[in-house]
C-alpha positions in Angstrom: -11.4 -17.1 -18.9 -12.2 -13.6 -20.6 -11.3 -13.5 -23.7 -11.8 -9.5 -24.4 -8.9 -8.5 -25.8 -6.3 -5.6 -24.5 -8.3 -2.8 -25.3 -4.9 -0.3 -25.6 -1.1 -0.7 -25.0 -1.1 -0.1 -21.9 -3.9 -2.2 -20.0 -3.8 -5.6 -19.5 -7.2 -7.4 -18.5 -6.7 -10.3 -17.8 -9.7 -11.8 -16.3 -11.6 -8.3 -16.2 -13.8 -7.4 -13.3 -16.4 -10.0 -13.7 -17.7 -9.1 -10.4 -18.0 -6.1 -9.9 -19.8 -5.5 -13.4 -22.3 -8.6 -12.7 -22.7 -6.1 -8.9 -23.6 -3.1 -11.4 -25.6 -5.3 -13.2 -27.7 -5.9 -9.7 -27.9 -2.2 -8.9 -26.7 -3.0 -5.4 -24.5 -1.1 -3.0 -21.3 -0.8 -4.2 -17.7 -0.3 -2.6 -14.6 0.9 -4.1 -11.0 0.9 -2.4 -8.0 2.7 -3.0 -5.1 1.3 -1.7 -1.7 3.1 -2.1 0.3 6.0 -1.2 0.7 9.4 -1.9 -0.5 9.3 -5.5 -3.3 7.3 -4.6 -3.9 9.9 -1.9 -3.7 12.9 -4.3 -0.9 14.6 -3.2 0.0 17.6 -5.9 -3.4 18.0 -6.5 -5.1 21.4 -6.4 -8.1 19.3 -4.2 -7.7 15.5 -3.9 -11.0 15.0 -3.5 -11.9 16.7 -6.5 -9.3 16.2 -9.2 -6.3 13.3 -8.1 -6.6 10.4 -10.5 -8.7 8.7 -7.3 -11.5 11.7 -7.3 -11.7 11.6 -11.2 -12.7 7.9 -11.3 -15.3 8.3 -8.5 -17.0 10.8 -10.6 -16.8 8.6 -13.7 -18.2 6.0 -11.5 -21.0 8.2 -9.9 -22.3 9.4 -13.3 -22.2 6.5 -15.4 -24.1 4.4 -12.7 -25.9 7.2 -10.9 -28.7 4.5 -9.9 -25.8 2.4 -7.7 -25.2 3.5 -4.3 -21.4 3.8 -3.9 -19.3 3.6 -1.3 -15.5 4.9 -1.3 -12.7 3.8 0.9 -9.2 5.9 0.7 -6.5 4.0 1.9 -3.9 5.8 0.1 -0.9 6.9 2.5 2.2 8.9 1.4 5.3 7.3 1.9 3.8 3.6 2.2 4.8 0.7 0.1 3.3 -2.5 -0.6 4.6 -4.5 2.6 2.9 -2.0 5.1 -0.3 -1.9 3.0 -0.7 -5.6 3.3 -0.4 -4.7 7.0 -3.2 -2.0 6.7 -5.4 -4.1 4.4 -7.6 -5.8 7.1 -7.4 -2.0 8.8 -7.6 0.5 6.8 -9.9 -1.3 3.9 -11.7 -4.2 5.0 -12.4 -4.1 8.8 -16.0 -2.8 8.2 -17.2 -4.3 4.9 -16.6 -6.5 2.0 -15.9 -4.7 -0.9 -16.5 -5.2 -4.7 -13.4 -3.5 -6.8 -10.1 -3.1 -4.9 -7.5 -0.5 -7.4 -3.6 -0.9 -5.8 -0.9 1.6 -6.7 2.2 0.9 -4.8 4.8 0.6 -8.2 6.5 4.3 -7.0 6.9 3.7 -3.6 8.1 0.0 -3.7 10.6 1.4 -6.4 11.3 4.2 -3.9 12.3 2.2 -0.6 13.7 -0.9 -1.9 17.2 -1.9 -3.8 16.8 -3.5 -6.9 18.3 -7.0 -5.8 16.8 -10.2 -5.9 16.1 -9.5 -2.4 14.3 -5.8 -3.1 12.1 -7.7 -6.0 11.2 -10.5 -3.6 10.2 -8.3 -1.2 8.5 -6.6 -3.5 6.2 -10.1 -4.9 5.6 -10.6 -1.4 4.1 -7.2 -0.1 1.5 -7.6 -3.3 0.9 -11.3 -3.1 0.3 -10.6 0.5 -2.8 -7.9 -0.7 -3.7 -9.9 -3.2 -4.1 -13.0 -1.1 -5.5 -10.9 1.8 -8.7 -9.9 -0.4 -9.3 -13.3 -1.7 -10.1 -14.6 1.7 -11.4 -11.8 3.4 -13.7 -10.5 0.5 -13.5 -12.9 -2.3 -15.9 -11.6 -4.7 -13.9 -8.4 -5.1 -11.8 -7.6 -8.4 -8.9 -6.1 -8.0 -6.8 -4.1 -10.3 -2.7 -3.2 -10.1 -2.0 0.7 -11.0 1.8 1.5 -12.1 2.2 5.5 -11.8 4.9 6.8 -13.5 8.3 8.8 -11.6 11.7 10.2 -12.6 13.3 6.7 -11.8 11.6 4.5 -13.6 11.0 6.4 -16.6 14.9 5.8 -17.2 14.2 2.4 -17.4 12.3 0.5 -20.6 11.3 -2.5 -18.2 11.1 -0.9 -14.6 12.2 -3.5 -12.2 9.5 -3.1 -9.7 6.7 -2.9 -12.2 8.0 -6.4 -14.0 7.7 -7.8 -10.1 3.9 -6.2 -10.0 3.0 -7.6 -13.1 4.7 -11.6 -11.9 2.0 -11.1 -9.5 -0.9 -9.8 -11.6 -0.3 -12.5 -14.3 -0.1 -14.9 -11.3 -3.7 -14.5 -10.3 -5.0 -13.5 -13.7 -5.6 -9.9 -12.2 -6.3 -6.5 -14.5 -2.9 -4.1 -14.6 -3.3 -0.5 -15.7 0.5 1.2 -16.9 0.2 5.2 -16.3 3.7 4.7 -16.3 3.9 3.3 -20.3 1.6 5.3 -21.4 3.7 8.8 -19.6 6.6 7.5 -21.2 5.4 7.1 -25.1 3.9 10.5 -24.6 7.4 11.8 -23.9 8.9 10.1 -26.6 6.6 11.0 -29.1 7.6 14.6 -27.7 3.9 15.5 -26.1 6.0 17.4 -23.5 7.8 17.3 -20.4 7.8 15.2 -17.2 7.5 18.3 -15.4 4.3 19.2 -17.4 2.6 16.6 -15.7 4.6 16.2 -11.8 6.1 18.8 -11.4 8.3 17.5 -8.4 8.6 14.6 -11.3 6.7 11.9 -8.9 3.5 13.4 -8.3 1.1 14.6 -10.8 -0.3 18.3 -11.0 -4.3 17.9 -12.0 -3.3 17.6 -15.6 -1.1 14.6 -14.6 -3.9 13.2 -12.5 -6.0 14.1 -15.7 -4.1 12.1 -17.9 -4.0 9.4 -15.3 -7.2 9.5 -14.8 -8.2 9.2 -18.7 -6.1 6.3 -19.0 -7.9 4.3 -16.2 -11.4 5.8 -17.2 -11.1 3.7 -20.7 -10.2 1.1 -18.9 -13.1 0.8 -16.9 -15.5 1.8 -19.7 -14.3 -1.2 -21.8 -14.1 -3.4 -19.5 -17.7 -3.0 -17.7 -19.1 -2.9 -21.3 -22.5 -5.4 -21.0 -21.3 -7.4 -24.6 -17.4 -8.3 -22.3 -17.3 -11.9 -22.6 -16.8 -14.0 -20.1 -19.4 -14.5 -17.2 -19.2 -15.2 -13.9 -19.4 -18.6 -13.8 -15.8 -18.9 -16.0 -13.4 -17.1 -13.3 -12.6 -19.1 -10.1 -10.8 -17.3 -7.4 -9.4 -20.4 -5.9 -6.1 -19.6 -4.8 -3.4 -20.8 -6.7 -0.3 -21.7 -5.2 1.9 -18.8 -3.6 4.6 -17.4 -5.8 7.2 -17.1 -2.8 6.7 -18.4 0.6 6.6 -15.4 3.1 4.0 -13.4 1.5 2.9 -11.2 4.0 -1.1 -13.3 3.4 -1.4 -13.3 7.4 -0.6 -9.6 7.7 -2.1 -7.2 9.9 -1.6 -4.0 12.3 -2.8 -4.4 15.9 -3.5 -1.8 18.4 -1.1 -0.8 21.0 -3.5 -1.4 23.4 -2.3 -5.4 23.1 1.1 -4.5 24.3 1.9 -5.5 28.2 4.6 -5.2 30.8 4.4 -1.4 29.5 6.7 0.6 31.6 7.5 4.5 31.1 5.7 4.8 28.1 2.6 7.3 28.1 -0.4 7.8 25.6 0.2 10.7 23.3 -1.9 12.2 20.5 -0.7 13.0 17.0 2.1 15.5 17.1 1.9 18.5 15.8 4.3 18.3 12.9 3.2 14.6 11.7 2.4 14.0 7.8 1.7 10.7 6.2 -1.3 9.4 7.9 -5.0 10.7 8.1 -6.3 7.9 10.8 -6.1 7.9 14.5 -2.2 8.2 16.0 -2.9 8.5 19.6 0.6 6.1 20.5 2.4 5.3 23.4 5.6 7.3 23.8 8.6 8.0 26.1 12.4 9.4 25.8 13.5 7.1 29.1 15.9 4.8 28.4 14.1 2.6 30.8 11.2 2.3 28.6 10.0 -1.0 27.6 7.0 -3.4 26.9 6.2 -6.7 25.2 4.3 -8.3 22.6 2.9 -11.7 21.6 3.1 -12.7 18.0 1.8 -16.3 17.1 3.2 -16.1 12.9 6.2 -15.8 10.5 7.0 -12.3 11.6 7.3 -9.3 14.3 7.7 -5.2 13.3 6.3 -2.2 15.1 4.9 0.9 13.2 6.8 3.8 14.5 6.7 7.3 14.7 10.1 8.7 13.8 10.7 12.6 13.7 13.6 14.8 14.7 14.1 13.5 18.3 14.3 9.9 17.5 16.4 7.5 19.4 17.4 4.1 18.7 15.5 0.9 20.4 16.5 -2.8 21.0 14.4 -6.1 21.2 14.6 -9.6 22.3 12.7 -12.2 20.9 11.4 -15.4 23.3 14.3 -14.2 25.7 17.1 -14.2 23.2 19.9 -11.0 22.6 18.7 -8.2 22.4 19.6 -6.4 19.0 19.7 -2.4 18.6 17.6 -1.0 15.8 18.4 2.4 14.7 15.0 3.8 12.3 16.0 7.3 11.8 16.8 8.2 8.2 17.2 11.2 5.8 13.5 12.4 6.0 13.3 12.5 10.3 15.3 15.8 10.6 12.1 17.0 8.6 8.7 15.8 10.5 7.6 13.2 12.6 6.2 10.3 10.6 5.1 6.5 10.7 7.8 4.1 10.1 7.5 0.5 9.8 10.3 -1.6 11.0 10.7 -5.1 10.8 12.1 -7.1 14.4 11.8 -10.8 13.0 11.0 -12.9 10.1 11.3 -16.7 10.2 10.6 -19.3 7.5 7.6 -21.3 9.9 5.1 -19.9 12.0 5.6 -20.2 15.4 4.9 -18.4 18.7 7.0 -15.2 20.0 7.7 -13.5 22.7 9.0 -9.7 21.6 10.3 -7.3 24.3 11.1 -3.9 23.0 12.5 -1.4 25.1 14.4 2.5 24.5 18.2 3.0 24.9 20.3 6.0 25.4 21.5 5.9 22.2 20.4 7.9 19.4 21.7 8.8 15.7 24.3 11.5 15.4 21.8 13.4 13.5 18.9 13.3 16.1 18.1 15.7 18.6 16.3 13.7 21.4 15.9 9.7 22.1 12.1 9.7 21.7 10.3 6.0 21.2 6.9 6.7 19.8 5.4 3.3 18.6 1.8 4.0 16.7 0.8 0.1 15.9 2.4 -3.2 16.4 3.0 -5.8 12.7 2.6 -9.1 12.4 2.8 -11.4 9.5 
């Protein structure tokens, strides 16, 4: 165990990044992921490869090891929360190498699209366990670190709801946690400024936001690579401990359209012209016939699509293993805006077992859409 203690209010170490300093140590290659949304992205930024939070502690990285050869992975995608970026994981971080210091920011977003129930938190432990459980087995020498960011919603609260579930999972598995959003709000109280100073849409941070983020994180990572940390690497075991909820999305990934069959009436399409939220490939298969259909296999706990969902969006309907078929209706407040990716969960059941899903387009679309388009970008499975 590492004993170093806390070195400010507002990190937690935990078992510090053993690894990835004894991987300094070796002057070896060295990868870094991001995985998050828009924050993590660097949206509000002036440049978000220059000065977002993310940019800031590549440079601190780059200069205070300029012998390493680093390697940086952005995974952040606006909009996402933690149950899609245990889907991406495999994807968008670790399809092409193992990596050594994994930083997840998903506190905003999860706070953002979820009800604070019993059944918004558990979803909640269960899109981060997923990550965290994820990593372990695919590249289990990498330290990871949880990153709470700060918005107008939880800065109302003095224990934000989704930030306690993040931090039931950190403590879990011993993992570093980093609070932007603590250390926001006692610079408010002690009257440094305003929100607004910092985010001026109060969610994402200007560069002085991403500044102060960034400084935050920076001492972190200074004290906590320090040669004289105790502990060594022979102290921390990343045996997995026991799962804190059954369900945690451990077995998710996204898988390529190009494993769907029985397509009918549904033709390749590249990105459209007025997407946002995604910076990787979004060729999809599309359609607006309500005859429109085609099928997937799923041998796990769980079934969901990533779609597309804009202005013209229409409803769909599934079956699973020959079963009903149920309607699913995806469009929401944001698809009169731009067309975007959606996850949408078909099926969850309690034991793995193997499924049949046939998806197909209806005639029916929400009284606020203009078209009954099916765009699906990626199928899910957990």
């Amino acid at each position: 165990m590492n004993n170093m203690m806390n070195i400010n209010p507002y990190c937690t170490v935990r078992e510090g990044l053993p690894h990835f300093r004894k991987k300094l140590s070796l002057n070896e290659p060295v990868t870094v992921a991001f995985l998050g949304g828009s924050i993590t992205e660097g949206y509000g930024a002036s440049d978000p490869d220059q000065s977002s939070w993310r940019a800031l502690t590549e440079q601190y990285l780059q200069t205070a090891y300029a012998s390493a050869e680093w390697t940086f992975i952005n995974a952040g995608v606006g909009g996402t929360n933690s149950t899609l970026g245990a889907h991406r994981l495999q994807a968008h971080v670790m399809s092409e190498q193992d990596i050594d210091l994994l930083f997840i920011e998903f506190a905003v977003n999860d706070s953002q699209h979820r009800e604070q129930t019993a059944e918004g938190r558990a979803e909640t432990i269960r899109g981060m366990e997923g990550i965290v459980r994820q990593c372990r087995r695919l590249s289990p020498r990498a330290d990871i670190v949880f990153l709470y960011s700060a918005d107008e919603n939880n800065l109302r609260e003095k224990e934000p709801f989704f930030i306690s579930a993040h931090e039931e999972v950190a403590a879990h598995y011993g993992l570093p946690s980093v609070s932007f959003f603590a250390r926001v709000r006692d610079w408010l109280w002690a009257g440094g400024g305003t929100w607004e100073q910092l985010a001026p849409d109060r969610t994402h941070p200007n560069d002085a936001g991403y500044a102060f983020y960034a400084d935050l994180l920076l001492a972190f990572l200074e004290a906590a690579l320090e040669e004289n940390t105790t502990g060594t690497m022979n102290e921390i075991s990343f045996d997995l401990p026991v799962p804190l909820l059954e369900g945690s999305y451990e077995q998710a990934a996204m898988r390529n359209m190009s494993e769907a069959y029985d397509v009918k009436l549904l033709r390749k399409q590249g990105r459209p012209d007025n997407m946002v939220n995604w910076r990787y490939a979004a060729d999809h298969l599309a359609s607006d016939s309500q005859e429109a259909a085609f099928s997937f296999d799923v041998n796990g706990h769980g079934a969901g699509l990533l779609l597309l969902c804009g202005p013209d969006s229409g409803m769909l309907e599934f079956s699973v293993n020959g079963g009903p078929f149920r309607l699913v209706n995806p469009f929401d407040e944001w698809c009169p805006l731009f067309q975007r990716p959606v996850p949408v969960q078909l099926v969850a059941h309690a034991q793995a077992e193997p499924m049949r899903i046939r998806v197909r387009n209806t005639a029916r679309k929400d009284e606020r859409s203009i078209g009954n388009w099916l765009r699906v970008l990626a199928l899910l499975e957990h």
